[in-house]
gemmi code that builds the backbone of each chain (N, CA, C; Angstrom):
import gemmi

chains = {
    "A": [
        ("UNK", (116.043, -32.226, -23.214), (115.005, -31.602, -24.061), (114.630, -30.229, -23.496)),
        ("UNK", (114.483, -29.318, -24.536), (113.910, -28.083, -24.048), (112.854, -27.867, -23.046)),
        ("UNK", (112.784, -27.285, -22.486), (111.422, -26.790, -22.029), (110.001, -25.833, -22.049)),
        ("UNK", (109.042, -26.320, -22.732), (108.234, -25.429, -23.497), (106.662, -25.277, -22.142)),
        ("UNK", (106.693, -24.059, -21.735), (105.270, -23.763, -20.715), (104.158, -24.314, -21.343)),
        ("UNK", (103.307, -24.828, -20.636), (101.946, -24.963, -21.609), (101.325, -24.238, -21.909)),
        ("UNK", (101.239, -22.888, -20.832), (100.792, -21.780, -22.117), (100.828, -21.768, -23.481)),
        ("UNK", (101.810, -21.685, -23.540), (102.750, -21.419, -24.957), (102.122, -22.605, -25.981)),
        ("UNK", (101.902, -24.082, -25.034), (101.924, -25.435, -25.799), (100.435, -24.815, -26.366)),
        ("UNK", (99.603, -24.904, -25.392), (98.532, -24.499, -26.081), (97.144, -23.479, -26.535)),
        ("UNK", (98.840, -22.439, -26.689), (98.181, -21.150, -27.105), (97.896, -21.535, -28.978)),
        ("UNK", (97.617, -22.635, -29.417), (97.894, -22.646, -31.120), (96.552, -23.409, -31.713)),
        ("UNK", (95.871, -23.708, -32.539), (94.327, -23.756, -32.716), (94.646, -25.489, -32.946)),
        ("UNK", (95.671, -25.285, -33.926), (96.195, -26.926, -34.922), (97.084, -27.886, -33.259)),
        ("UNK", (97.493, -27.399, -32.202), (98.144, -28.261, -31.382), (96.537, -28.131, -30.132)),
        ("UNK", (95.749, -27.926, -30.149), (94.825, -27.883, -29.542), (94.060, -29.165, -30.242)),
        ("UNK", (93.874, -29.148, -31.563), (92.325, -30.181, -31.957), (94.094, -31.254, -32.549)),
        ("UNK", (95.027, -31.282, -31.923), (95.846, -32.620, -32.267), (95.488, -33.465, -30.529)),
        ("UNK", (95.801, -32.659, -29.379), (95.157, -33.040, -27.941), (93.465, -33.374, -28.523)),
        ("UNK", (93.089, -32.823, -28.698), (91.670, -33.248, -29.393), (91.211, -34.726, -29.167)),
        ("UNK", (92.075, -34.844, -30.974), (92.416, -36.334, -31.648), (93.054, -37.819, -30.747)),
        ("UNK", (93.838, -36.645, -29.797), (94.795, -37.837, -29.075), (93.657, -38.036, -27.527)),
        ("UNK", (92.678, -37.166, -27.374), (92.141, -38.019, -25.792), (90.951, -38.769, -26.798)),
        ("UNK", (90.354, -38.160, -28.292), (89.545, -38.973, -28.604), (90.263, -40.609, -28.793)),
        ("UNK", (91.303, -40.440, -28.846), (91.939, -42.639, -29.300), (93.675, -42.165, -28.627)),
        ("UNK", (93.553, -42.548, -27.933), (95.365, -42.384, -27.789), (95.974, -43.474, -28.402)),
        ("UNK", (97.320, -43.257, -28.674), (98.037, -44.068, -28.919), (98.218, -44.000, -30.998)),
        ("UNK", (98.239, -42.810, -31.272), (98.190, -42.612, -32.647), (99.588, -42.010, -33.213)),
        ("UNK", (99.569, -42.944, -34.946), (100.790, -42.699, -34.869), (100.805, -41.063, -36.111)),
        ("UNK", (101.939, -40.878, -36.508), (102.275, -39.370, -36.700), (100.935, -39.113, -38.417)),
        ("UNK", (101.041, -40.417, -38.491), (99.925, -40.782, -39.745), (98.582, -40.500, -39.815)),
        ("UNK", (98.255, -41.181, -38.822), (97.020, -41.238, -38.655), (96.349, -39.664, -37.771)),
        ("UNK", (97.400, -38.889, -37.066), (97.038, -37.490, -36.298), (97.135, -36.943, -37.654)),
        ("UNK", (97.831, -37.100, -38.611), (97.516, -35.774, -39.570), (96.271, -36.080, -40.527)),
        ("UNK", (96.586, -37.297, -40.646), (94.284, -37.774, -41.375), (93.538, -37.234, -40.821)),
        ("UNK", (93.381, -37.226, -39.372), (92.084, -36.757, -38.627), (92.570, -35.362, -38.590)),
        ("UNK", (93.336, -34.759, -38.380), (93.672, -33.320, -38.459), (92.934, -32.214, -40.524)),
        ("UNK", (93.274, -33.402, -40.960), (93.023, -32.696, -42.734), (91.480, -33.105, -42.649)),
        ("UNK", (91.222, -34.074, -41.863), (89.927, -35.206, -42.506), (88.351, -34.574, -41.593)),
        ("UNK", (88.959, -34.156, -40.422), (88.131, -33.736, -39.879), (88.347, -32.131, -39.126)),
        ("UNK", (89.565, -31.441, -39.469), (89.377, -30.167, -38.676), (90.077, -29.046, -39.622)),
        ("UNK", (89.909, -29.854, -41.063), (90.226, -28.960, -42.262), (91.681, -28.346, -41.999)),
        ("UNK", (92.502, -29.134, -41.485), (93.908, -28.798, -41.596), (94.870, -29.252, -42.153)),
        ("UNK", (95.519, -28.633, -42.900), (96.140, -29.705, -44.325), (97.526, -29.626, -44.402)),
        ("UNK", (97.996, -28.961, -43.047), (99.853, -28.900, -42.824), (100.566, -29.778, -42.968)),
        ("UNK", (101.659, -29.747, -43.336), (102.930, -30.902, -43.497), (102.867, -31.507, -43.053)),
        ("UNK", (103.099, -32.617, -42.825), (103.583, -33.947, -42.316), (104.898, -33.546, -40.785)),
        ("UNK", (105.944, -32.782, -42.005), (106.604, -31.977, -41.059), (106.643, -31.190, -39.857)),
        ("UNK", (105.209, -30.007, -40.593), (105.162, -29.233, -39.690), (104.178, -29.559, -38.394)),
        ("UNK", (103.471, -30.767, -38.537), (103.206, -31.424, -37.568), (104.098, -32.039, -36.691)),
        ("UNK", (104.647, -33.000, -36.975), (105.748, -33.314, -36.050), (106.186, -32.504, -35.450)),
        ("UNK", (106.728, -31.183, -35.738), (107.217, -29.888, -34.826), (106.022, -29.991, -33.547)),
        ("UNK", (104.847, -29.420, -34.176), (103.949, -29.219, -33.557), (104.044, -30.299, -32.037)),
        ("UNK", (103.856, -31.447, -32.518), (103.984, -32.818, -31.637), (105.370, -32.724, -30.726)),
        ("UNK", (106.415, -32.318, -30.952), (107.792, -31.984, -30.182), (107.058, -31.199, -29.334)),
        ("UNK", (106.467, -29.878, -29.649), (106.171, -28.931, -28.607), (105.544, -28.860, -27.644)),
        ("UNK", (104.373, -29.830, -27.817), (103.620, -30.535, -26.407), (104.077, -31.828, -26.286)),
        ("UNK", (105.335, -32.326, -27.004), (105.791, -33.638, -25.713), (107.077, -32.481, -24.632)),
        ("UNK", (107.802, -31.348, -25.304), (108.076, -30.534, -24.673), (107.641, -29.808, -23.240)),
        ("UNK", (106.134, -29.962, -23.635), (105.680, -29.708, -22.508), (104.706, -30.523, -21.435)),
        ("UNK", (104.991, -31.566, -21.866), (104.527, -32.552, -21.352), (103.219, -33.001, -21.313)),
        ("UNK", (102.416, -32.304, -22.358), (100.953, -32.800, -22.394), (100.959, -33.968, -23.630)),
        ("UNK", (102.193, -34.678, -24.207), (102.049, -36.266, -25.053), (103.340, -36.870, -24.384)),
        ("UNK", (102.886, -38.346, -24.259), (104.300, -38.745, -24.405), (104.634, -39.885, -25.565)),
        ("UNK", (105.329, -40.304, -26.083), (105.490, -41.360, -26.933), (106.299, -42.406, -26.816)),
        ("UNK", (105.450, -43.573, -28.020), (106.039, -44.700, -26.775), (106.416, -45.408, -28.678)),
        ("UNK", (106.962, -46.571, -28.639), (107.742, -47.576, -29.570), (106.680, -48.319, -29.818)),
        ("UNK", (105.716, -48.359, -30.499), (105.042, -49.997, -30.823), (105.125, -50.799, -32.324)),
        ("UNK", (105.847, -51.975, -31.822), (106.612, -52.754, -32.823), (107.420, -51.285, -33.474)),
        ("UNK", (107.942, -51.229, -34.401), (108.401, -50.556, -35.139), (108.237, -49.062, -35.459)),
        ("UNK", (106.859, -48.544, -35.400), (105.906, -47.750, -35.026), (106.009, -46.602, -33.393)),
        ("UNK", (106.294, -45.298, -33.987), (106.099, -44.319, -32.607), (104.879, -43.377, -32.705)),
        ("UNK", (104.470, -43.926, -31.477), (102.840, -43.819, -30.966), (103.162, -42.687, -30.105)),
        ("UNK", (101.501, -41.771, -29.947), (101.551, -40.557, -29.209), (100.602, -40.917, -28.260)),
        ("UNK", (100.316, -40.009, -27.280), (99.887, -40.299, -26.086), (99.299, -38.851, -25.761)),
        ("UNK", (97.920, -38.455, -25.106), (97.965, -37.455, -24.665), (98.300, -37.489, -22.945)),
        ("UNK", (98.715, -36.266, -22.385), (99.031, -36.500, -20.730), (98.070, -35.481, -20.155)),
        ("UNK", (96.873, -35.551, -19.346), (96.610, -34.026, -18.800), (96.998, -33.737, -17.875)),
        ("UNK", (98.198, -34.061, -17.102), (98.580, -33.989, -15.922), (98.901, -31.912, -15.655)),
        ("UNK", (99.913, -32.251, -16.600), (100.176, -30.493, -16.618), (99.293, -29.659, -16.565)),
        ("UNK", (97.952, -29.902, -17.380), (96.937, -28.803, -17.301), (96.411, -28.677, -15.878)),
        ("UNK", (96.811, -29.427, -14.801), (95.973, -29.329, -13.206), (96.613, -27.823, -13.004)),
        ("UNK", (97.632, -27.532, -13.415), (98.696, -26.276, -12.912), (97.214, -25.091, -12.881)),
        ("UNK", (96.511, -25.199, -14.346), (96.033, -23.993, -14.767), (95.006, -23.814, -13.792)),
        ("UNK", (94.296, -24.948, -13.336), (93.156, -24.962, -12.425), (93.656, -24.272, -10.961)),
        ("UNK", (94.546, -24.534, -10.303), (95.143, -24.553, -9.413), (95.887, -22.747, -9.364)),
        ("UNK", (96.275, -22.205, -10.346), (96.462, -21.068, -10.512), (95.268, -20.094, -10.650)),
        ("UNK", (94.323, -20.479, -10.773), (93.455, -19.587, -11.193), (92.249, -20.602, -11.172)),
        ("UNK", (91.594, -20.996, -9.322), (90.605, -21.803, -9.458), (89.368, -21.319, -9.520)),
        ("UNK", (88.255, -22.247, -9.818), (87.382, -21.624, -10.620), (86.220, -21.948, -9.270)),
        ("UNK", (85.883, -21.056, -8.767), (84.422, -21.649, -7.450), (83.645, -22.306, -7.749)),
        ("UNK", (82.886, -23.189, -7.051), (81.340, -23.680, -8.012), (80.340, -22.333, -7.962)),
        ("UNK", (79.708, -21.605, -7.371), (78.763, -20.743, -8.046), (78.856, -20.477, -8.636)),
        ("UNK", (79.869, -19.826, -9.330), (80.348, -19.569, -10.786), (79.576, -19.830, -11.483)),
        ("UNK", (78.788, -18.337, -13.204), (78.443, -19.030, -14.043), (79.538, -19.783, -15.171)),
        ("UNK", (79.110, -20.728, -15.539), (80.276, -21.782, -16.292), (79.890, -21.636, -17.772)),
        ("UNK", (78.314, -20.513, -18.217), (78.319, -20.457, -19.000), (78.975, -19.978, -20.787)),
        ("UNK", (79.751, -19.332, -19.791), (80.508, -18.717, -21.253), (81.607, -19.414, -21.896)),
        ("UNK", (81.472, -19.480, -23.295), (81.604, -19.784, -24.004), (82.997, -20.485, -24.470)),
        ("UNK", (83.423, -22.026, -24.858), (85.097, -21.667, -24.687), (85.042, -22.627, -26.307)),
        ("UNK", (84.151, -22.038, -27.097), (84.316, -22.800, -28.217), (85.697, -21.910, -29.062)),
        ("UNK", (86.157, -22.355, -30.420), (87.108, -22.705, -30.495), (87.135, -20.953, -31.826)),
        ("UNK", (85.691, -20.390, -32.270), (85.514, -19.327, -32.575), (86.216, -17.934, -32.493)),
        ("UNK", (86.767, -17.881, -31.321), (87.579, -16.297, -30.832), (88.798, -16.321, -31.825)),
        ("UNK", (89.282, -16.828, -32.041), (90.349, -16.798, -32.783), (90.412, -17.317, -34.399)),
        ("UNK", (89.362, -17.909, -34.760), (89.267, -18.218, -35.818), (89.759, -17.308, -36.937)),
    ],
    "B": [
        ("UNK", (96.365, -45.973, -72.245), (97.747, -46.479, -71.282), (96.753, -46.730, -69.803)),
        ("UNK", (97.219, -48.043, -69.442), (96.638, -48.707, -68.133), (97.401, -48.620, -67.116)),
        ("UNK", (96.408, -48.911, -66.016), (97.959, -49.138, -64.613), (97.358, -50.327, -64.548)),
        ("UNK", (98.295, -51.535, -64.937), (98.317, -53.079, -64.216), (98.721, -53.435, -63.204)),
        ("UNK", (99.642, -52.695, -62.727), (100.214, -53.546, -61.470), (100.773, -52.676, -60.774)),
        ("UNK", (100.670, -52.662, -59.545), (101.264, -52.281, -58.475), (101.852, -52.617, -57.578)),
        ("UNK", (102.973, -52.124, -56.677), (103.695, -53.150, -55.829), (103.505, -52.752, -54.348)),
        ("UNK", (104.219, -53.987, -53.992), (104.558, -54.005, -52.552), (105.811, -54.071, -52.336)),
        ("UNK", (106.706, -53.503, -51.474), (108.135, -54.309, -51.111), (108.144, -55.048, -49.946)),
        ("UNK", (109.190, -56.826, -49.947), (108.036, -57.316, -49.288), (109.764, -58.253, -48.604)),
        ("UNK", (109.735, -58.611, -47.280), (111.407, -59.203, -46.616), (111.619, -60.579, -47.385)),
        ("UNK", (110.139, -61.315, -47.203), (110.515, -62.543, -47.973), (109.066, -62.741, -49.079)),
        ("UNK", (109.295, -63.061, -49.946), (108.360, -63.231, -50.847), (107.055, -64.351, -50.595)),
        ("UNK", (108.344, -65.696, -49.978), (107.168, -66.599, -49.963), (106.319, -66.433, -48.724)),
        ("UNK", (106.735, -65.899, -47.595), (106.233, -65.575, -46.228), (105.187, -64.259, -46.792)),
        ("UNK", (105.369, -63.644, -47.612), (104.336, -62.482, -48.340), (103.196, -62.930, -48.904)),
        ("UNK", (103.590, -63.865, -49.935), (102.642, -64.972, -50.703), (101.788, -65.633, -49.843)),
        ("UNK", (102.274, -65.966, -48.670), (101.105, -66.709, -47.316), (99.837, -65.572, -46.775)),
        ("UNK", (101.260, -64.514, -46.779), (100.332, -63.756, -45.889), (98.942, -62.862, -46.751)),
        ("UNK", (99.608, -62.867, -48.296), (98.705, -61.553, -49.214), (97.704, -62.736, -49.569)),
        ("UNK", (97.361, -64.154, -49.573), (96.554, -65.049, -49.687), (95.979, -65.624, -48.667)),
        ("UNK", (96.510, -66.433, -48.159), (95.727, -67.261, -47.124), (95.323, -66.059, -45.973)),
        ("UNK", (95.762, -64.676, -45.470), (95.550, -64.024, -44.570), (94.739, -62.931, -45.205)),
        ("UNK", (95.130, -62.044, -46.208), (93.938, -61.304, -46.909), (93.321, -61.594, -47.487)),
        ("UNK", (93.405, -62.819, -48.095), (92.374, -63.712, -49.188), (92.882, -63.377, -50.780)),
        ("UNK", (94.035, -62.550, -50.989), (94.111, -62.417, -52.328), (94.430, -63.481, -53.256)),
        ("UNK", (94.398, -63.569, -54.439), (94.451, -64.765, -55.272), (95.713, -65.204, -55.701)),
        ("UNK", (96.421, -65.845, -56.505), (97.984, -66.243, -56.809), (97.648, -65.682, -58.681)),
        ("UNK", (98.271, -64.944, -59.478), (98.284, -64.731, -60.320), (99.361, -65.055, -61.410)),
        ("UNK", (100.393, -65.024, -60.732), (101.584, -65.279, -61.453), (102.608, -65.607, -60.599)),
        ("UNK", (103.228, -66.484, -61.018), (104.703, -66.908, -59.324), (105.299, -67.648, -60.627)),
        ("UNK", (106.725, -66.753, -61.020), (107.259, -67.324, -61.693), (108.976, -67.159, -61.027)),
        ("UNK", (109.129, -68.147, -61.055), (110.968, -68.240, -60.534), (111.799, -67.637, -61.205)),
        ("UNK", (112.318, -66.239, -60.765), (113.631, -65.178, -61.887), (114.744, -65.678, -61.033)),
        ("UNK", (115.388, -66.763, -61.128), (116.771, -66.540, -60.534), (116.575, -66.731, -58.707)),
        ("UNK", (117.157, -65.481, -58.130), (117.164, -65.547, -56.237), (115.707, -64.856, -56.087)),
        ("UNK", (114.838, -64.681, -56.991), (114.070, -64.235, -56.573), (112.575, -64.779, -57.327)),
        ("UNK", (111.205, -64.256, -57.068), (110.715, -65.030, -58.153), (109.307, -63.362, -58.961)),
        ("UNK", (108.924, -63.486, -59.911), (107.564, -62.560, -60.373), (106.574, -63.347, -59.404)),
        ("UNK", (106.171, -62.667, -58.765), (104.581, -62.624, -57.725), (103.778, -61.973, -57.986)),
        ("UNK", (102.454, -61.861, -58.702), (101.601, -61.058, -58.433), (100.343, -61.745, -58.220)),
        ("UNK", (99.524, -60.792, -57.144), (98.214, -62.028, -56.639), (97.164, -60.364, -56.851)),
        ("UNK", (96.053, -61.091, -57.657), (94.912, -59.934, -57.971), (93.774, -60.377, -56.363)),
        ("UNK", (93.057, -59.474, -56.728), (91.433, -59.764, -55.748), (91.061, -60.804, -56.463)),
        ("UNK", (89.866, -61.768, -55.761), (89.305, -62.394, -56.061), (87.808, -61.460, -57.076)),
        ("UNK", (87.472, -60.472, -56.298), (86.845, -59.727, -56.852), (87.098, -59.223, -58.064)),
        ("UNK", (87.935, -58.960, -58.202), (88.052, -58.715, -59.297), (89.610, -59.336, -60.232)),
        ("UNK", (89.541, -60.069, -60.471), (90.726, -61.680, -60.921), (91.301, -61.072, -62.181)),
        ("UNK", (90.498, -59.859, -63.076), (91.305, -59.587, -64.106), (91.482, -57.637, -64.068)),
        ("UNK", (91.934, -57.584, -62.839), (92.206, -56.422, -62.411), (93.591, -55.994, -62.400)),
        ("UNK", (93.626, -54.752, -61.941), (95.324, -54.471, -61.153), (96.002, -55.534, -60.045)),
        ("UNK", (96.959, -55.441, -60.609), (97.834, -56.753, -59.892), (98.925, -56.245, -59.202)),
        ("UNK", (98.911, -57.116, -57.979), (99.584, -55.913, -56.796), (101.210, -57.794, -57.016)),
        ("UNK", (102.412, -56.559, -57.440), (103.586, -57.415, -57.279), (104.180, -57.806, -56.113)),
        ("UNK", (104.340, -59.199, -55.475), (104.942, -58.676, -54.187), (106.480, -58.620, -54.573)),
        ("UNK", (107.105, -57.737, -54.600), (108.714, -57.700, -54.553), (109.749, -57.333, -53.793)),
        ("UNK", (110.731, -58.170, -53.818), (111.393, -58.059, -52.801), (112.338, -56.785, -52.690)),
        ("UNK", (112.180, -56.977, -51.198), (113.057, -55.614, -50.702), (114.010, -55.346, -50.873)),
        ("UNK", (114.987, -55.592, -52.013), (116.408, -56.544, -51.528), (117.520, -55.077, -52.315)),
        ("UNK", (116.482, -54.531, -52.557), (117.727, -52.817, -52.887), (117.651, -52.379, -51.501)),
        ("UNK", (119.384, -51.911, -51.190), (119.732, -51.142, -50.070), (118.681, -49.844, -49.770)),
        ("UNK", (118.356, -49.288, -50.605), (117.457, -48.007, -50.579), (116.571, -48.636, -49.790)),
        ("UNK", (115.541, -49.364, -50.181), (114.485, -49.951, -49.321), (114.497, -50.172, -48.086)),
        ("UNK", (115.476, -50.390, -46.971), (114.779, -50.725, -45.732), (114.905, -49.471, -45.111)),
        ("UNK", (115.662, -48.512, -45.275), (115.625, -47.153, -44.785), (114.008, -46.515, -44.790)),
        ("UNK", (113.814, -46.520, -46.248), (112.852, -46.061, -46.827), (111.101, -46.319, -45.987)),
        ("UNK", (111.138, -48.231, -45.844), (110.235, -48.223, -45.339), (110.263, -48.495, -44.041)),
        ("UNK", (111.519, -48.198, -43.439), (111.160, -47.776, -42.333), (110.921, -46.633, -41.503)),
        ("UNK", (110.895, -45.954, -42.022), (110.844, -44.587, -41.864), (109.815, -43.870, -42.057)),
        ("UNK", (108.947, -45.005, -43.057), (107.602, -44.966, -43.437), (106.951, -45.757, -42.288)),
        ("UNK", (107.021, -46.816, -41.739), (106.610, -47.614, -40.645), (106.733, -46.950, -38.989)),
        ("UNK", (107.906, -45.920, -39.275), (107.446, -45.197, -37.848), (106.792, -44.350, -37.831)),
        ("UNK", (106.621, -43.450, -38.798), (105.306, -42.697, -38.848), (104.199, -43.319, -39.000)),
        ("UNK", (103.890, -44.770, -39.106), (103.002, -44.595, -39.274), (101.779, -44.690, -40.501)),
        ("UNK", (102.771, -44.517, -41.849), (102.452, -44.511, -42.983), (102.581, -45.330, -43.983)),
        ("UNK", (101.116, -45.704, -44.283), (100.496, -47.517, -45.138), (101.569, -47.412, -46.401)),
        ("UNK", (102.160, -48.230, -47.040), (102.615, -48.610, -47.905), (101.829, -48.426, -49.083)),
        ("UNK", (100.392, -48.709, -49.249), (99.491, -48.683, -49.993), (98.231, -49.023, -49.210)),
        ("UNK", (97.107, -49.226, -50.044), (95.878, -48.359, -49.373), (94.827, -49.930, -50.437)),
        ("UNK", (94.121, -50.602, -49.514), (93.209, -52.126, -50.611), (91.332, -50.966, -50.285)),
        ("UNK", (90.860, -51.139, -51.158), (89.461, -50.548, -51.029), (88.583, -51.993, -50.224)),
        ("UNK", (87.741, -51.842, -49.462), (86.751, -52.654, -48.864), (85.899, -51.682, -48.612)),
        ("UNK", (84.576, -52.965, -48.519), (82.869, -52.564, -48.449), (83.091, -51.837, -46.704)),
        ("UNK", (83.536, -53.014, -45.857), (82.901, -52.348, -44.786), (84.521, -52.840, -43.717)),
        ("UNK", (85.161, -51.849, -43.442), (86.607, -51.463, -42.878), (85.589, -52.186, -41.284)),
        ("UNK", (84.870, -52.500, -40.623), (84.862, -52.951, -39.502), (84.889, -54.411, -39.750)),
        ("UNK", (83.866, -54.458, -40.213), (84.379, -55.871, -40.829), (85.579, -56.833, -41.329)),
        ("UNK", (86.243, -56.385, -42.192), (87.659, -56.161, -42.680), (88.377, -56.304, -41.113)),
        ("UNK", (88.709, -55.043, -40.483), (89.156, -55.913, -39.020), (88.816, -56.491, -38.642)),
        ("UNK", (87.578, -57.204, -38.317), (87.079, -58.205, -37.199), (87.698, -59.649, -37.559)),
        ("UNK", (87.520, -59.881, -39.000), (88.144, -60.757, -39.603), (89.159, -60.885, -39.652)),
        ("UNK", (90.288, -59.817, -39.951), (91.759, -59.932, -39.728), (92.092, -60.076, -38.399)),
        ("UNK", (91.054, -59.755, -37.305), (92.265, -59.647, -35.793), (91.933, -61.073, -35.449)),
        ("UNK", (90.445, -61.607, -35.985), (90.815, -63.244, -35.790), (91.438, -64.081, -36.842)),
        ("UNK", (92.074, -63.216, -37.339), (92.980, -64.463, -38.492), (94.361, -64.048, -37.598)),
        ("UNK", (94.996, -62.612, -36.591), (95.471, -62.561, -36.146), (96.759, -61.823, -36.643)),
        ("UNK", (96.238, -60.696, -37.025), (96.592, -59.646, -37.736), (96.859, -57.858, -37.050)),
        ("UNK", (97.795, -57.465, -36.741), (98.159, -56.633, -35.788), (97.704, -55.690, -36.339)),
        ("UNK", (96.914, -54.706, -35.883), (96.092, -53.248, -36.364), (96.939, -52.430, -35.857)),
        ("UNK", (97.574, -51.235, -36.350), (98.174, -50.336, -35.563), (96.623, -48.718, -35.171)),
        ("UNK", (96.052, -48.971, -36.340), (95.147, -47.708, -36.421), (93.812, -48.509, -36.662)),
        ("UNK", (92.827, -48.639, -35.031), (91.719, -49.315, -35.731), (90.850, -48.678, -36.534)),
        ("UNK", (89.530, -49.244, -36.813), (88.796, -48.652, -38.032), (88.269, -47.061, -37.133)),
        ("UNK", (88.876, -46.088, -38.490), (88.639, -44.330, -37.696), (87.611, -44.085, -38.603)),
        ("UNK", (86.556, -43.503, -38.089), (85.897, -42.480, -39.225), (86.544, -41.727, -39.412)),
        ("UNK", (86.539, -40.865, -40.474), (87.549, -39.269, -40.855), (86.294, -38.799, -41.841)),
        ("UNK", (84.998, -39.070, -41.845), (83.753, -38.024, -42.456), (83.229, -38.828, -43.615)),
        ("UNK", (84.394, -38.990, -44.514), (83.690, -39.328, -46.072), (84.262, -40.812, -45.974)),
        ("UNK", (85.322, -41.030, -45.314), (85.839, -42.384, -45.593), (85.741, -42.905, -43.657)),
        ("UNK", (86.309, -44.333, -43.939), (86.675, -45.177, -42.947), (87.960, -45.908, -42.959)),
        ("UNK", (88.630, -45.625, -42.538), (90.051, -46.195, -42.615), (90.883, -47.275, -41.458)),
        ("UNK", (91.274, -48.069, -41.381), (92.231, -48.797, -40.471), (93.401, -49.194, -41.706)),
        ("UNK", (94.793, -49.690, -40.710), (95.876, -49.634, -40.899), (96.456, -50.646, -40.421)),
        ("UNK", (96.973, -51.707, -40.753), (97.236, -52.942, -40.088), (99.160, -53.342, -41.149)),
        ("UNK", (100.115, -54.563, -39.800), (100.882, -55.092, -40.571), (100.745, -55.765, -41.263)),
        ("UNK", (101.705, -56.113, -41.921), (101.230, -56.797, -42.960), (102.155, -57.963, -43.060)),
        ("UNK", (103.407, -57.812, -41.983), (104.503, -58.830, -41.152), (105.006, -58.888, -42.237)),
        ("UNK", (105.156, -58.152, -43.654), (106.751, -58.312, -44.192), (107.158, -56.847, -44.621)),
        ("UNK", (106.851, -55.924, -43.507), (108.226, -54.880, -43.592), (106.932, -54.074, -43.623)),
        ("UNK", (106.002, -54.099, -43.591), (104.856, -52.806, -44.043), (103.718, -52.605, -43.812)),
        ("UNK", (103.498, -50.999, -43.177), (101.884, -51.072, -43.246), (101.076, -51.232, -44.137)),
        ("UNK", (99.748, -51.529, -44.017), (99.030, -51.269, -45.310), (97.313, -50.825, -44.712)),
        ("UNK", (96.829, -50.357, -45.375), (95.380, -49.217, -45.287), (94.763, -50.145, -46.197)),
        ("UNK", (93.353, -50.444, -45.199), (92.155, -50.394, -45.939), (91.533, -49.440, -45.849)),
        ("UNK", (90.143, -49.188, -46.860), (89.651, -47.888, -46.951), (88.076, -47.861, -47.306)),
        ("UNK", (87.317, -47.583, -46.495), (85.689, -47.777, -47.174), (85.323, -46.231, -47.330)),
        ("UNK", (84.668, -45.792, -48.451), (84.281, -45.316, -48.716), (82.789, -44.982, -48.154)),
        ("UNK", (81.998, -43.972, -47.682), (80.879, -43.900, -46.767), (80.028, -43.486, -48.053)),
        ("UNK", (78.548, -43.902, -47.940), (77.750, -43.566, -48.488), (77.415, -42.216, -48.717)),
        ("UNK", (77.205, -41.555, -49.583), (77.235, -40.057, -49.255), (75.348, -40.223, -48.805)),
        ("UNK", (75.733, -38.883, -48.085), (73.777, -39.309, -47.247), (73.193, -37.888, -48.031)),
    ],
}
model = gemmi.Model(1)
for chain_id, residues in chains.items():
    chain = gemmi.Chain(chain_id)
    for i, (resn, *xyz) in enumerate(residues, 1):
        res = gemmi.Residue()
        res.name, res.seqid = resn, gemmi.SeqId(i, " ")
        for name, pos in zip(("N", "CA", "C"), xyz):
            atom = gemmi.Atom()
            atom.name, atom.element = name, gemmi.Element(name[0])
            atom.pos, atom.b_iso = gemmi.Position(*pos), 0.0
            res.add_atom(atom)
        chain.add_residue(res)
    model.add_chain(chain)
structure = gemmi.Structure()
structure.add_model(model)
structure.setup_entities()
């Protein structure tokens, strides 16, 4: 499988609130991420172009997916995101106030 | 022009007939013997002179591709309306009924997704009070 940076994984607004969906319930299948994606974050993309989406962070290792009964289930992983902390750590005095809502790019 | 009936595609009919009655509670409406196969349709009790869901068998080649392909994504076969989707599971996981998607809010509705052990998902769906 390719290899996709997580930068990259989650430089995108729609593969951000799908990690969202997946630490709110893991274990969801390609069905039920695009309900809560249309149902609650007003995103109404393909069926298709989700699944892409979903390749690109199991690419990069923030989902993995697993077989249940018949059914392929997603998973979120945060393992990869320790990289970002670790590259660029953050002190505690630090103010933590600013802002990382989801607005800048809207 | 009405819609009467709607289907299911279903591996075995009479193992369907157990499960769309004695396990969802639906009613027996019609079970008539065609040959290798038989007419099934079982309405709600709620409503007994309603749309009538056929169970029929899977038995065109097209079909198991079809729903399976639908079953790995993930995606209900069809969709039964209920009052209250928590409920609805609590009752099915002790009748012993495999949920793949438990009951989600998604804003206006409530949804879970359960097998249905002959080839298919299927969605219940409550509707939320608007406030």
């Amino acid at each position: 499988m390719r290899h996709v940076d997580i930068y990259h994984a989650i430089a995108d607004r729609t593969r951000r609130a799908i990690l969202d969906e997946l630490v709110d319930r893991s274990g969801q299948s390609l069905f039920e991420i695009c309900g809560r994606l249309i149902m609650k974050h007003g995103i109404n993309s393909s069926r298709q172009a989700i699944s892409q989406h979903l390749d690109v962070l199991e690419a990069a290792g923030l989902i993995r997916t697993r077989r249940e009964g018949r059914s392929k289930l997603h998973w979120f992983v945060g393992a990869p995101l320790k990289a970002i902390g670790q590259r660029w750590p953050v002190s505690t005095d630090e103010d933590t106030s600013h802002s990382t809502e989801e607005d800048i790019e809207k | 022009m009405r819609i009467n009936l709607s289907g299911v595609a279903v591996d075995d009919q009479q193992k369907a007939l157990r499960f769309y009655t004695e396990t969802l509670g639906f009613r027996v409406k019609h079970n008539i013997p065609l040959g290798e196969h038989s007419w099934i349709t079982v309405v709600s009790e709620e409503a007994p002179e309603g749309t009538e869901l056929v169970l029929e068998p899977a038995a065109h080649p097209a079909i198991g591709p079809y729903r399976k392909a639908l079953v790995e994504d993930g995606i209900p076969f069809t969709s039964f309306a209920v009052d209250d989707v928590g409920a609805e599971h609590e009752r099915l996981v002790a009748k012993g009924v495999r949920f793949v998607q438990p009951p989600t809010d998604l804003g206006t509705v409530i949804t879970a997704v359960f097998d249905d052990t002959c080839g298919n998902l299927i969605q219940i769906m409550e509707e939320k009070a608007q406030a």
